[in-house]
Backbone as a printed PyTorch tensor [residue, N CA C, xyz], in Angstrom:
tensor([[[ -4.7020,  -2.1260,   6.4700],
         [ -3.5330,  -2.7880,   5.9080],
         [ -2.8040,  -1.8150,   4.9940]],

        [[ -1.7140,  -1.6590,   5.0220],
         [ -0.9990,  -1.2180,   4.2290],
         [ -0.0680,  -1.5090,   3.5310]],

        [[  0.4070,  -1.6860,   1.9820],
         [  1.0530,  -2.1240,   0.9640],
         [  2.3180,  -1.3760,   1.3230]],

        [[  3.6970,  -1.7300,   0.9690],
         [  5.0870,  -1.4550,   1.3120],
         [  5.6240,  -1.7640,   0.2400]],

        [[  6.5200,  -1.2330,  -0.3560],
         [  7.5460,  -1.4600,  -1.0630],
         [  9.0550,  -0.6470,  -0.5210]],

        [[ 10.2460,  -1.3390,  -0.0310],
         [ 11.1560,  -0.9280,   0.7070],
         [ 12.5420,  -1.1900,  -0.2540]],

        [[ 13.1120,  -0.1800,  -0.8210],
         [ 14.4300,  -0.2320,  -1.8370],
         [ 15.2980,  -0.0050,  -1.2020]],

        [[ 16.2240,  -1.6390,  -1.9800],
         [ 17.0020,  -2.5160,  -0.7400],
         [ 18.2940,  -1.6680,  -0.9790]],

        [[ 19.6330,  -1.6270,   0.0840],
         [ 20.6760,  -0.9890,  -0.7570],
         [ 21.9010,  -2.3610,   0.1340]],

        [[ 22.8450,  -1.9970,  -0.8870],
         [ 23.4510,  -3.5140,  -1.1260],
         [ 23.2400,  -5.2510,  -0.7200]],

        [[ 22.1530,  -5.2690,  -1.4070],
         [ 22.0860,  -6.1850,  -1.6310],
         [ 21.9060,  -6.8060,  -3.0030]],

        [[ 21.7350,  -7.8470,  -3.6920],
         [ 21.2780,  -8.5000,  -5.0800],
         [ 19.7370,  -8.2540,  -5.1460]],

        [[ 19.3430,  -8.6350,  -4.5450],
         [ 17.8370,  -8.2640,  -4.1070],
         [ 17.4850,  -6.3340,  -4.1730]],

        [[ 16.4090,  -6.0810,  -5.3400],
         [ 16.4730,  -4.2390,  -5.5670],
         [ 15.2370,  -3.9380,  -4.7200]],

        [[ 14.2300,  -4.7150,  -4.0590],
         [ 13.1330,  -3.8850,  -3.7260],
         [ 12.6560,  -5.2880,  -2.6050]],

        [[ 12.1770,  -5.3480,  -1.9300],
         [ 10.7410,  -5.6850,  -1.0490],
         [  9.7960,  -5.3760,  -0.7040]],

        [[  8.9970,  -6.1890,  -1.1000],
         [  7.4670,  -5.8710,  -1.1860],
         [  6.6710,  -6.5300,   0.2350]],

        [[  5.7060,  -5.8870,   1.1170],
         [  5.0710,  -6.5820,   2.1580],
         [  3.6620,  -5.8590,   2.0660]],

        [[  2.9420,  -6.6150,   3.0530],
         [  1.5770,  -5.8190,   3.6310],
         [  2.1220,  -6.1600,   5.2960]],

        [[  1.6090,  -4.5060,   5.7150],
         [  1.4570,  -4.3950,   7.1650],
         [  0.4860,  -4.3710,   7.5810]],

        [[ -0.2650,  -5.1180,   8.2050],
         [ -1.5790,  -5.0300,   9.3030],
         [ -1.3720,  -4.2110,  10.2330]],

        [[ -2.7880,  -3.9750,  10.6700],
         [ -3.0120,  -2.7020,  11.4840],
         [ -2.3540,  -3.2670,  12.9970]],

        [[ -2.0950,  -4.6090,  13.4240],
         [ -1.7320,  -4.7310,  14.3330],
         [ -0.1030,  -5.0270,  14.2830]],

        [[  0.2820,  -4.4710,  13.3670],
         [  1.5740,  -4.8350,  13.0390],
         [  2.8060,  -5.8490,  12.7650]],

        [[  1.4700,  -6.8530,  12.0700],
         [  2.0140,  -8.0770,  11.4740],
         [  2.0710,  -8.0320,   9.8530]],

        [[  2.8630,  -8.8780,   9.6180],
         [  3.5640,  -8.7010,   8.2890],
         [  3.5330,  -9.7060,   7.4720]],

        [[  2.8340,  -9.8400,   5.8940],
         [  2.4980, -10.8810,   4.7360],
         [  2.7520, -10.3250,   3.9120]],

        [[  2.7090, -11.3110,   3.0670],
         [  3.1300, -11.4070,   1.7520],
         [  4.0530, -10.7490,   1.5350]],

        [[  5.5400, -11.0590,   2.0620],
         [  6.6850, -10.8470,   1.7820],
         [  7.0070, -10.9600,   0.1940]],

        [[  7.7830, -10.2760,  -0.5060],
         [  8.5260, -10.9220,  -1.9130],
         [  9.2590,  -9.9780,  -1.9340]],

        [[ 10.3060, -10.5680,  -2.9250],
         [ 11.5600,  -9.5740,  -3.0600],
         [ 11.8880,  -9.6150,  -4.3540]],

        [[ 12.3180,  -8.4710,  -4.9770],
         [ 12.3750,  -8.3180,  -6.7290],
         [ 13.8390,  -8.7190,  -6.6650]],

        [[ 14.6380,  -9.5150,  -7.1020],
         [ 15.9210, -10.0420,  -7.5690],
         [ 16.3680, -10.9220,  -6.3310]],

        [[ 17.7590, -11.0380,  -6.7370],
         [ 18.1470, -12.0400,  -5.2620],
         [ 18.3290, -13.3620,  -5.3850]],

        [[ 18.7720, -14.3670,  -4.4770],
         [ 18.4090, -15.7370,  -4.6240],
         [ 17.5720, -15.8790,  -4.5530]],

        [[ 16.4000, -16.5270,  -5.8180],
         [ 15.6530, -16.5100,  -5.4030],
         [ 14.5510, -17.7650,  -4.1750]],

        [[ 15.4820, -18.7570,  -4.5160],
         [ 14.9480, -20.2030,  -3.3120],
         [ 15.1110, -19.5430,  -2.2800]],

        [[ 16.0510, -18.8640,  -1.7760],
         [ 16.5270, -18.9700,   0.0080],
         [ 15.6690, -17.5140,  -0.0930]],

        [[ 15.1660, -16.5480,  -0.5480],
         [ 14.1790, -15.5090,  -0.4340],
         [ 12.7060, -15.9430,  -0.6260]],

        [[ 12.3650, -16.9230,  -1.0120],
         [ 11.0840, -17.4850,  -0.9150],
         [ 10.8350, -18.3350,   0.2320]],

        [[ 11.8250, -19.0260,   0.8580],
         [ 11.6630, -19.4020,   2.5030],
         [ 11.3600, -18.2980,   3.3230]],

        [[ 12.4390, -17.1300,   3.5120],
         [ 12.5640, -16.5360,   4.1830],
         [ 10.6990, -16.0160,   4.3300]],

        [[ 10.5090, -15.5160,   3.3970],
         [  9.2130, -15.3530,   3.2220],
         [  8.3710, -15.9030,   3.9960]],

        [[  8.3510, -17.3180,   3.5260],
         [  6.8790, -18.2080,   4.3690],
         [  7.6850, -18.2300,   5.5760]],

        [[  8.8800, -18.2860,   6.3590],
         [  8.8290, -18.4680,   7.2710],
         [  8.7830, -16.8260,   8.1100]],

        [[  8.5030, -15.6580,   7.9050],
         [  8.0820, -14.3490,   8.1830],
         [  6.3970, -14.0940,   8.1230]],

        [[  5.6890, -14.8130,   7.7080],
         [  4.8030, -14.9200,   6.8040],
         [  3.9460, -14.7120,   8.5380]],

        [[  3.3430, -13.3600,   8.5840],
         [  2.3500, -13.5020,   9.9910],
         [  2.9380, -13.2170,  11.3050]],

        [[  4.3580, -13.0240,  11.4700],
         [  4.7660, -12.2260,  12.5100],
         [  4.9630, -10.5380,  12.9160]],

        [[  4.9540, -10.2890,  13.6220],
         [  5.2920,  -9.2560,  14.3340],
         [  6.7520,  -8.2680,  13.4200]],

        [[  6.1930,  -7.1210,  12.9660],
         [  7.7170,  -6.4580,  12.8740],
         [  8.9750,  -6.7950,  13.5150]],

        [[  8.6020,  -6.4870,  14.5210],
         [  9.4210,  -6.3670,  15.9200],
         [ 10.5260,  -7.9410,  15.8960]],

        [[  9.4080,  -9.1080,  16.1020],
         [  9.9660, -10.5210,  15.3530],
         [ 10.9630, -10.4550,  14.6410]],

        [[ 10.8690, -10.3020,  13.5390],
         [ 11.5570, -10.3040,  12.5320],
         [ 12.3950,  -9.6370,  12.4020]],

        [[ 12.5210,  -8.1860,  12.9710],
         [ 13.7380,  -7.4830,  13.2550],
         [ 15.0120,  -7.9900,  14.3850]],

        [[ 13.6950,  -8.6510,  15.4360],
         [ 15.0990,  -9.3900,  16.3770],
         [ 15.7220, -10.7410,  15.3840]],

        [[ 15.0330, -11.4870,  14.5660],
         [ 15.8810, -12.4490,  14.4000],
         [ 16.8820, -12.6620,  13.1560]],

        [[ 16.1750, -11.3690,  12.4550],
         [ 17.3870, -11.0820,  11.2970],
         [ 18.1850, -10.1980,  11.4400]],

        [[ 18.2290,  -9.0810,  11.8590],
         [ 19.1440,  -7.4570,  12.1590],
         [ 20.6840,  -8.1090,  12.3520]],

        [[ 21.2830,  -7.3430,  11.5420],
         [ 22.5270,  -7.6480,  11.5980],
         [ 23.0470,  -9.2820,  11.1040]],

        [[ 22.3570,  -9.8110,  10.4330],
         [ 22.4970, -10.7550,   9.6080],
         [ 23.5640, -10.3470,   8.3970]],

        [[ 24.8970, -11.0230,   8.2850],
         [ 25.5610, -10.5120,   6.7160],
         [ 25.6790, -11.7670,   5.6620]],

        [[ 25.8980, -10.9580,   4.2780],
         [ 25.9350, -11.6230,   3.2190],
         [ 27.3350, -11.9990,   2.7460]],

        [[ 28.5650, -12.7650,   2.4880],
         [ 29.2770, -12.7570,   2.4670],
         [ 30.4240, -11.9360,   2.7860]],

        [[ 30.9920, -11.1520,   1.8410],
         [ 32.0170,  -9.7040,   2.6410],
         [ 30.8060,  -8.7310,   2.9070]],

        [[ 29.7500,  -8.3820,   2.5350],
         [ 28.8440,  -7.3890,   2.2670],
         [ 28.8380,  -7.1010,   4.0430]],

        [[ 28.4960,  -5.5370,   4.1340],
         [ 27.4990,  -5.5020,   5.8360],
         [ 26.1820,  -5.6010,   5.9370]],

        [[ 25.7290,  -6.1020,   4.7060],
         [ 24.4300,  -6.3360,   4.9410],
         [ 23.7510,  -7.7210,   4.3470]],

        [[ 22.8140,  -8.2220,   4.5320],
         [ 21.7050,  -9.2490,   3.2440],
         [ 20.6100,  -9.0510,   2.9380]],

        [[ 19.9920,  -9.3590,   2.4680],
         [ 18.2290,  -9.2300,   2.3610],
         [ 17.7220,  -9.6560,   2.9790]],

        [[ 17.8610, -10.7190,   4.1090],
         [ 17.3680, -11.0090,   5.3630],
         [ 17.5140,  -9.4880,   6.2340]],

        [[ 19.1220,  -8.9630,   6.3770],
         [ 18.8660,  -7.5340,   7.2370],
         [ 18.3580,  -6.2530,   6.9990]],

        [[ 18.1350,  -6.3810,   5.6550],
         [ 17.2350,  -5.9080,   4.8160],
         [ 15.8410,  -5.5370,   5.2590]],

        [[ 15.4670,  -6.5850,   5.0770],
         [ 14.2270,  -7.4530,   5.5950],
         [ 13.8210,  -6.7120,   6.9530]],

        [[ 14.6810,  -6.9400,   7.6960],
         [ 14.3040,  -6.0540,   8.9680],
         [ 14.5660,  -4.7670,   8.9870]],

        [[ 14.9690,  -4.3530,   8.3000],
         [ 15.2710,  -2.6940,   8.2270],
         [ 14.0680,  -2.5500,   7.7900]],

        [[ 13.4680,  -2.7460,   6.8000],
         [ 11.8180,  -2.4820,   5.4930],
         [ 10.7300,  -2.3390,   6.8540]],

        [[ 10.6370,  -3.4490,   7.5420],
         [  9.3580,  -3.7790,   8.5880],
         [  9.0890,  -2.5320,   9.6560]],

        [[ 10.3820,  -2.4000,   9.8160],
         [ 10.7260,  -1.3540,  11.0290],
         [ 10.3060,   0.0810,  10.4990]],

        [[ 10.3100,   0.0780,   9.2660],
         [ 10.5160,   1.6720,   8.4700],
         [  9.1390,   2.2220,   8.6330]]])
């Protein structure tokens, strides 16, 4: 298993934190700033999938005018 910390760039959200399993599933999501309700879903509902997962169903996700969110975020970190 390996511990992650992935520093986010534009988003409200400054860092994400995960563990990667050796088979390349992904827990204990958290994210240092951000909303924090709608980043604590996102979480449990990531909570045990596949990198790969999670990159198809967030990538290219945006945050208001921004080109990015912490959901696409999110999949950028897993992938890295």
């Amino acid at each position: 298993m390996e511990e992650i910390t992935y520093k986010t760039h534009g988003t409200c959200a400054r860092a994400i934190h995960f563990t990667r399993g050796e088979d390349g599933t992904i827990t204990n999501v958290s994210f240092d700033g951000g909303c924090n309700g709608n980043l604590k879903a996102i979480s449990k509902l990531v909570d045990g999938m596949k990198a790969e997962e999670i990159a198809a169903k967030l990538s290219g996700n945006i945050c208001g005018f921004k080109s990015t969110s912490c959901a696409d975020q999110l999949a950028k970190a897993v992938l890295s």
